[in-house]
C-alpha positions in Angstrom: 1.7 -39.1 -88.5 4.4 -36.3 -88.5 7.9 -37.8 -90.9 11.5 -37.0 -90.0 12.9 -33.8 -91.7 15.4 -37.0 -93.5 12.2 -38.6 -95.1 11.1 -35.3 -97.3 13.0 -36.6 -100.2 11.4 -40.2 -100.7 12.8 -42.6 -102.6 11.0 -43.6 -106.0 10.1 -47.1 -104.4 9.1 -46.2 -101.2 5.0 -45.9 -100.8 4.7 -42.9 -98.4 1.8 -43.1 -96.2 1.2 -39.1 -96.3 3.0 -36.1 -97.9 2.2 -32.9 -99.5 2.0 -31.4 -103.6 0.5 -29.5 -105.3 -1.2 -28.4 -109.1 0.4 -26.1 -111.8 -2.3 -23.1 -109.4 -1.3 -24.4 -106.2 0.5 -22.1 -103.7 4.2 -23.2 -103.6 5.1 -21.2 -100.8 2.4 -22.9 -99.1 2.9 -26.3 -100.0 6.4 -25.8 -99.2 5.6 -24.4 -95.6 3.0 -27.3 -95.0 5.7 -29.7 -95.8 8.0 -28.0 -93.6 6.0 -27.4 -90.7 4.2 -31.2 -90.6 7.6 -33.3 -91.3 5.8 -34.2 -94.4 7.9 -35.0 -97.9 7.1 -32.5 -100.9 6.1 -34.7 -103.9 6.1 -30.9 -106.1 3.7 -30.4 -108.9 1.5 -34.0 -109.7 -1.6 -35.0 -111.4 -3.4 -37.2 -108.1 -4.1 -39.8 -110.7 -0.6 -40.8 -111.7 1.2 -40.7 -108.4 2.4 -43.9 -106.6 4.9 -42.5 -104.4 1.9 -41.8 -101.7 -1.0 -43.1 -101.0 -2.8 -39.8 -99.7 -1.2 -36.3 -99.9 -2.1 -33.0 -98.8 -3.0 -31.1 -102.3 -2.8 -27.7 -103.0 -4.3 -26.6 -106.0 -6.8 -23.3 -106.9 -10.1 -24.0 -104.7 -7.3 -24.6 -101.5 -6.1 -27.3 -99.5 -7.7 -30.9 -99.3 -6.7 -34.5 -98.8 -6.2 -36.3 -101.7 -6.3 -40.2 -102.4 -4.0 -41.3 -105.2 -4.3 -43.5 -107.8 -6.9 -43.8 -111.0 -10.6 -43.2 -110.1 -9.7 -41.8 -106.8 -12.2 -39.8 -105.7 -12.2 -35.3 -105.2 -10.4 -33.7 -102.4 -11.9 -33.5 -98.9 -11.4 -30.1 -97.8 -13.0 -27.9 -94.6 -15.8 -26.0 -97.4 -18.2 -23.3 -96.4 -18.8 -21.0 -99.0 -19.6 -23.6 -101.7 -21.2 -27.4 -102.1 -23.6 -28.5 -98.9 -22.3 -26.4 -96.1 -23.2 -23.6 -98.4 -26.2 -24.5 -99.4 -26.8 -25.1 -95.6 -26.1 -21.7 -95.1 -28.6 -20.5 -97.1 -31.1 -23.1 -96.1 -31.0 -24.7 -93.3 -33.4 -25.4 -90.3 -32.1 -22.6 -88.3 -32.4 -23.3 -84.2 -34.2 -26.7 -85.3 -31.4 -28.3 -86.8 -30.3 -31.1 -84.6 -26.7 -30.0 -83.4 -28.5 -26.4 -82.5 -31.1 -28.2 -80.5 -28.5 -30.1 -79.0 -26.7 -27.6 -77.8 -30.0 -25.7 -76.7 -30.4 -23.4 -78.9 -34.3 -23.6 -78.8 -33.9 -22.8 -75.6 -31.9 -19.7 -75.1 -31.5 -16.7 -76.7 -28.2 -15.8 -75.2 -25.2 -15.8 -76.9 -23.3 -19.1 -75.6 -19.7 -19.9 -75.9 -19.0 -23.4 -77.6 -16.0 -25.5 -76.7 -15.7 -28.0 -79.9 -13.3 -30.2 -78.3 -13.3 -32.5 -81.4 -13.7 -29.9 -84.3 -12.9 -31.8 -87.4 -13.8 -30.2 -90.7 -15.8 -27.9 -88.8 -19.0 -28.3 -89.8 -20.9 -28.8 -86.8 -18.8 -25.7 -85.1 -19.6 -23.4 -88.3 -23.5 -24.1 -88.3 -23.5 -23.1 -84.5 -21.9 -20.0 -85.2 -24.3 -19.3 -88.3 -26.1 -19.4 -85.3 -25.0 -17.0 -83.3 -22.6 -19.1 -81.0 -18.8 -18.0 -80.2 -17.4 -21.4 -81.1 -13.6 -22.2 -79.8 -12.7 -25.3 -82.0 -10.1 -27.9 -81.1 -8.7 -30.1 -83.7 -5.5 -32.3 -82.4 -4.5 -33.9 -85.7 -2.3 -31.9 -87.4 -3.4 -32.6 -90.6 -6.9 -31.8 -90.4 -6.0 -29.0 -88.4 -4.5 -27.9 -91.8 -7.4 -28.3 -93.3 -9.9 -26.4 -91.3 -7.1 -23.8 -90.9 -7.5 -23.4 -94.8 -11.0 -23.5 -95.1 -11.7 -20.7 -92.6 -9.1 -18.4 -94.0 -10.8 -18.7 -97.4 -14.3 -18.7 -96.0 -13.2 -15.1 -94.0 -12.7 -14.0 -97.9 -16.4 -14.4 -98.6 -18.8 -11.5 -97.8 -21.7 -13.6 -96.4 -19.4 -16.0 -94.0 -16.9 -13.3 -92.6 -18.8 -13.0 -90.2 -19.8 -16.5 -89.4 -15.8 -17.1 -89.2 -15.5 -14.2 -86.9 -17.2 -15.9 -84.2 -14.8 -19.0 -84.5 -11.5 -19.5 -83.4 -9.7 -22.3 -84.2 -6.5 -23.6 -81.8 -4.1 -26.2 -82.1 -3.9 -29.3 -79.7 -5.7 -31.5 -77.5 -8.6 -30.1 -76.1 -8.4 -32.3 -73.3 -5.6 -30.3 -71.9 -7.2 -27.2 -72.3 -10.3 -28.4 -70.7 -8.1 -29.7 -67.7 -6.0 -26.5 -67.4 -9.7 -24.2 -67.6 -10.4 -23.4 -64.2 -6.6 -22.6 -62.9 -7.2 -20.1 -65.6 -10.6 -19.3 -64.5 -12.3 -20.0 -68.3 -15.4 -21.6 -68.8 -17.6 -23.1 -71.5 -20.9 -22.7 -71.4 -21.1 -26.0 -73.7 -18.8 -28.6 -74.5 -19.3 -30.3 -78.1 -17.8 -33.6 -78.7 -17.9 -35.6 -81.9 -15.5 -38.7 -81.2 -14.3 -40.7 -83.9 -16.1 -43.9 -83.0 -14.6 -47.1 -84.1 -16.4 -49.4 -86.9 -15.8 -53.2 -87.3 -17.8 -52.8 -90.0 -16.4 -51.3 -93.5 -19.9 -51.1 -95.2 -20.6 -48.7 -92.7 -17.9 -46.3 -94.2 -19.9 -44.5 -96.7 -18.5 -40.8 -97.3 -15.4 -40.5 -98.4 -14.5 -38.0 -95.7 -14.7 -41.1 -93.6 -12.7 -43.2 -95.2 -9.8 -40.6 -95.9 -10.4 -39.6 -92.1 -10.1 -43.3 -90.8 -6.8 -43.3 -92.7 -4.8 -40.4 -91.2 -7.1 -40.3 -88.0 -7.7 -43.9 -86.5 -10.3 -43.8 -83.8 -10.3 -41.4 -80.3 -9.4 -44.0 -77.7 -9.6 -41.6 -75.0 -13.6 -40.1 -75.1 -14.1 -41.4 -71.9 -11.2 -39.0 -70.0 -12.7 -36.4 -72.9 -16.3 -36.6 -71.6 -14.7 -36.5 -67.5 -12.9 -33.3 -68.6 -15.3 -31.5 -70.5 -18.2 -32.2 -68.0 -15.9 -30.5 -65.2 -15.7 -27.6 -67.4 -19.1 -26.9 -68.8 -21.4 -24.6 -67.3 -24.9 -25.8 -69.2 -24.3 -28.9 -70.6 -21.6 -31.3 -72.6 -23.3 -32.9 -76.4 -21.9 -35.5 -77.5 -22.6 -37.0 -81.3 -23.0 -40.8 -82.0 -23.9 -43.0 -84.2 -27.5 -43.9 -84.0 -27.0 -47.5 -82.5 -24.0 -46.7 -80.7 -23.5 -47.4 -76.9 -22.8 -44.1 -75.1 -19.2 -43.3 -73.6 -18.5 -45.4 -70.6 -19.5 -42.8 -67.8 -22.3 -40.9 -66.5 -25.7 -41.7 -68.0 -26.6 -39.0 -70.4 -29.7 -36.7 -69.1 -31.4 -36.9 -72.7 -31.4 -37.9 -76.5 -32.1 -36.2 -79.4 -32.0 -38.9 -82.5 -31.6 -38.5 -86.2 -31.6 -40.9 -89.1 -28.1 -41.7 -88.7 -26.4 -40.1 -85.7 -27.9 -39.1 -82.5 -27.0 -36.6 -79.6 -26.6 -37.6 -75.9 -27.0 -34.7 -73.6 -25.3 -34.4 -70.4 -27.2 -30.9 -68.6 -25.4 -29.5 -65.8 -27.7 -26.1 -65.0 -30.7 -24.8 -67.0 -29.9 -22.6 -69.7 -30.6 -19.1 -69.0 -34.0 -17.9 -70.1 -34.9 -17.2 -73.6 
């Protein structure tokens, strides 16, 4: 993913996979520091619509960072959001302990206050309801880009009066979580749960729906190591290790999962290790 330092001034022919610009509002101290610290080319102030040098670029402009197709009738940005749009309006109405990640996690089932491992963080999402919730969430997120992404999101949602102190109770690191999980116990840390959201690979492009999928698919690709993922995290947590999947999906190659909890689309296997202490 990461470019050669030599490759941040691209010639006008060459189709860059990735690189970084901004709008007339957009930070260019920050888009400058992105492009520096990700080996990324700076493409400078552009309209998303008329650039052909890349065919997906980290934009800066004055709502913050997202990823940004190119080309005419390209869809909005995808950025890590929490103030505004549906994780907002989740916020201020969602199903509390019921939702299905919470229960997941076993949140209708303990009142304590349980420290999260997202091992596979994303956006966030997931890790910012559970912390709504009440959760100390330590979220993982390998990819640099993304990491970029939820990095920005959470500095901007720590501006907002209501989600400081959601944001509080996460904290967001850089690299795989898989060594971290392996190096826990020399360093005698625990998780009381591990979260794991693989990116599950899809013959099938109808299924790609949302365009955070499909810009995901693009710098992502899929998580070919879930099954050493599961291994590690179920050596680490102390309750239990969640793991999200699409409905119909096989589970990882491993241990059977102790329970399900389905949704419409997705469902959660759980893998319990101890009983959760009491309510």
């Amino acid at each position: 993913m990461s470019r050669s330092k030599a490759s941040n001034t691209p010639s006008e022919n060459h189709v860059l996979p990735l690189a970084v610009a901004r709008s007339p509002l957009g930070d260019e101290r920050q888009a400058q520091a992105l492009s520096s610290e990700l080996s990324l080319p700076y493409l400078g102030v552009v309209q998303p619509k008329d650039v052909r040098r890349a065919s997906v670029f980290l934009f800066l402009d004055e709502n913050g960072l997202g990823l940004q197709v190119t080309g005419k009738g390209a869809p909005g940005p995808v950025r890590a959001e929490f103030v505004t749009g549906k994780m907002g309006y989740r916020r201020e109405h969602g199903g509390g302990s019921g939702q299905l990640v919470a229960r997941a996690v076993g949140l209708q089932k303990t009142k304590a206050g349980l420290h999260v491992v997202d091992a596979t963080a994303g956006l966030g999402q997931d890790a910012f309801v559970l912390a709504s919730l009440g959760c100390d969430v330590s979220l993982f997120e390998r990819n640099p880009v993304i990491h970029a992404l939820l990095a920005d999101g959470l500095a901007r949602a720590a501006l907002n009066v209501d989600c400081a102190p959601v944001v509080a109770r996460m904290t967001l690191h850089a690299g795989s979580s898989i060594d971290w999980l392996a190096n826990a116990a020399e360093r005698d840390e625990v998780a009381d749960v591990v979260y794991l959201d693989p990116m599950f690979p899809h013959s099938d492009k109808s299924a790609l729906v949302k365009k955070e999928m499909q810009v995901f698919r693009a710098i992502v690709g899929d998580d070919d190591d879930s099954e050493a993922l599961l291994r590690a995290a179920l050596a680490v947590a102390k309750y239990r290790v969640a793991v999200k999947r699409p409905r119909k999906a096989p589970a990882i190659s491993g241990p059977e999962p102790g329970t399900r909890i389905e949704g419409k689309s997705s469902r959660y296997d759980i893998y319990p290790i101890r009983a959760l202490p009491p309510r």
